[in-house]
C-alpha positions in Angstrom: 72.4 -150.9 -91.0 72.8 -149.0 -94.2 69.5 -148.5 -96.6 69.7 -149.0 -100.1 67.0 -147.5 -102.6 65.5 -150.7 -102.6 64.3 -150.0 -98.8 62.8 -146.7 -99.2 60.2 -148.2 -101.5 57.0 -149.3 -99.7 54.8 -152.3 -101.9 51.0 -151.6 -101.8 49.1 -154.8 -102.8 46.3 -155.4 -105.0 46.8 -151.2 -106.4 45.2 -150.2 -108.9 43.9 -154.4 -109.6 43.7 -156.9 -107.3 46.9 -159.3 -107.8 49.1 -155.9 -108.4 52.4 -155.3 -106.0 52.3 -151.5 -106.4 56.0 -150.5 -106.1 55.8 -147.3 -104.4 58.4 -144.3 -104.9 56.5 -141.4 -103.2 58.5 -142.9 -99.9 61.6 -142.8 -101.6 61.0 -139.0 -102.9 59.6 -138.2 -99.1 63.1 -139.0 -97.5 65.7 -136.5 -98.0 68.7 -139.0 -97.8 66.6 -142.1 -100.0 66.2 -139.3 -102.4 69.2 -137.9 -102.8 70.7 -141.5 -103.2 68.5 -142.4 -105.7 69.6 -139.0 -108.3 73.0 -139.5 -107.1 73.3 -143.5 -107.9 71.0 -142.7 -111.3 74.0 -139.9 -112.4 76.7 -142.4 -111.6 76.8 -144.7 -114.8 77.2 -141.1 -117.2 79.9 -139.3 -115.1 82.0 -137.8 -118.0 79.8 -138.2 -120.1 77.7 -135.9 -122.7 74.5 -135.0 -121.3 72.4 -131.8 -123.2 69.0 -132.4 -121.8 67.4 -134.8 -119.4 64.0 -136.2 -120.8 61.2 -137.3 -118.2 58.4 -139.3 -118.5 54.9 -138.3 -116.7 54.8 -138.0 -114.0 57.2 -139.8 -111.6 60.0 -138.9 -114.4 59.5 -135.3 -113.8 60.4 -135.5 -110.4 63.8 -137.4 -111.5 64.2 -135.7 -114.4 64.1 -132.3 -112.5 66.8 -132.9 -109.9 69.2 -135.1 -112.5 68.9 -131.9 -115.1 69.4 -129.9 -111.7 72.5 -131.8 -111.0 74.1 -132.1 -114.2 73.5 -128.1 -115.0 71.0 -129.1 -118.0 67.5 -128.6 -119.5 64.9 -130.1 -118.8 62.1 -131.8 -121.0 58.7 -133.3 -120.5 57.0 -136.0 -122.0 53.8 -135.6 -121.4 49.9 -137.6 -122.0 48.4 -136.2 -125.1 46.5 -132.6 -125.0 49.1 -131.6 -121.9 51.6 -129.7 -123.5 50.9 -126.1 -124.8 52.8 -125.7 -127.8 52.7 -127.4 -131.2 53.6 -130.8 -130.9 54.6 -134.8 -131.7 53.2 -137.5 -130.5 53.5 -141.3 -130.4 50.5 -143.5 -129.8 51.4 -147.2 -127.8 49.9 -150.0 -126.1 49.1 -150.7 -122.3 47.5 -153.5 -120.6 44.0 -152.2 -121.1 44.1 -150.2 -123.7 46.2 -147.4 -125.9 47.4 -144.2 -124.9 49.9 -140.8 -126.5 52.0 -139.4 -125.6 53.6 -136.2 -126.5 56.9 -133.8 -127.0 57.1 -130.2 -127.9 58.4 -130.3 -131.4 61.2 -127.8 -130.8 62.2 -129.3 -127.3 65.4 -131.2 -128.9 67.8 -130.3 -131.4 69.6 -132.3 -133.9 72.6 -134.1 -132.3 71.7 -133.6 -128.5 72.9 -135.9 -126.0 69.6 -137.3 -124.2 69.0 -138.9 -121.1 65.6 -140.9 -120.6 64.7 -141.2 -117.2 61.6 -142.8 -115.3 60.8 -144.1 -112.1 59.9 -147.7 -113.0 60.4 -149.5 -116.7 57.7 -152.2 -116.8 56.9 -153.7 -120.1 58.5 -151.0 -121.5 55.8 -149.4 -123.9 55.8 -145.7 -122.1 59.8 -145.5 -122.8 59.8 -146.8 -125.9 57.3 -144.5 -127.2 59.2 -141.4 -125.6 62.4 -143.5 -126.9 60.5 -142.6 -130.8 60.0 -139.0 -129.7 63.4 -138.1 -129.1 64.6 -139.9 -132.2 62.0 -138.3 -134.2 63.4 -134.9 -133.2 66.8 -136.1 -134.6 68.8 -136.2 -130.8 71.0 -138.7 -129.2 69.9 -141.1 -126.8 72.7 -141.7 -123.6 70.9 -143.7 -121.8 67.1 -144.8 -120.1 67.1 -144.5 -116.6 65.1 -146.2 -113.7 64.4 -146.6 -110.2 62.8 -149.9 -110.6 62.6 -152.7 -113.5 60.3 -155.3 -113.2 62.1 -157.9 -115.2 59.2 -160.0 -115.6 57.3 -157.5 -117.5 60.3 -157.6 -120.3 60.4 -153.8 -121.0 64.5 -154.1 -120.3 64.4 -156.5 -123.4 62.7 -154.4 -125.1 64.4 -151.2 -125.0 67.8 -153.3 -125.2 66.3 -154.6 -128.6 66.1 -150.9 -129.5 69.4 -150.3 -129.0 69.2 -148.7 -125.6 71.6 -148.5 -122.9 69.4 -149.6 -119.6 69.9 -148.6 -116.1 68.0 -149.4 -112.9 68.7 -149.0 -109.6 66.4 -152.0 -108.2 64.5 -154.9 -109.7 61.4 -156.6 -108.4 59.9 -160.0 -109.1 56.7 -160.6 -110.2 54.2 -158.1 -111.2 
């Protein structure tokens, strides 16, 4: 029988809370072919079209964002938790579950008028990508397109970025949390 990404991803329950269905990617990024899928069905909605610079999230995003700017012959830039990057920076503060957290872009990572792609292993309520969504904006390029493994419609973070304006992609959903 053939896998889809869906199977390569192994659910570990009550991580980091009790009550939480962990959606674990580290199996899918373990297994050469689940891996290779997974870039290859993320690049499939922008064949043809404009892609500068491919935009990761920490940390799972890096991994993605490394082999889809690989692919597409591109650049490659982090978004990183505040005090990570080395150069001068932006940053954009947002809300999580328990608290607040920044993060950051190096202020001369984009230009004007690039073509962006967002990318991320799982879009949950949405407050990570939206705040890298701001960076990217801030620096005056062109968002493509926010890319996921997973979404966890529940959690709304589709919605959310689709109320930005955002083109959404995800490979998988999972109910619940």
């Amino acid at each position: 029988m053939k896998k889809d990404v869906k199977d390569y991803i192994r659910t570990i329950v009550d991580f980091p809370h009790e009550g939480i269905l962990f959606r674990d990617v580290t199996t899918l990024f373990a297994d050469p072919r689940g891996f290779r899928m997974a870039i290859d069905q993320m690049l499939h909605p922008y064949a043809g079209e404009r892609i500068d610079k491919v935009v990761g999230l920490e940390a799972r995003g890096f991994i993605l964002g490394g082999a889809i700017a690989h692919q597409l012959s591109v650049g490659f830039v982090p978004i990183r938790k505040k005090g990570k990057l080395p150069g001068t920076t932006i940053s954009e503060e947002y809300t999580l579950e328990y608290g607040e957290a920044i993060v950051e872009i190096h202020d001369d990572a984009l230009q004007p008028g690039e073509k962006v792609l967002i990318v991320d292993d799982l879009l949950a309520t949405g407050g990570t990508a939206e705040a890298g969504i701001k960076l990217v904006e801030r620096l005056g390029a062109e968002i493509v397109g926010c890319a996921f493994i997973i979404d966890l419609p529940d959690l709304g973070g589709r919605k959310r970025l689709e109320a930005m304006g955002m083109d959404v992609f995800a490979l998988c959903e999972f109910e619940g949390l």
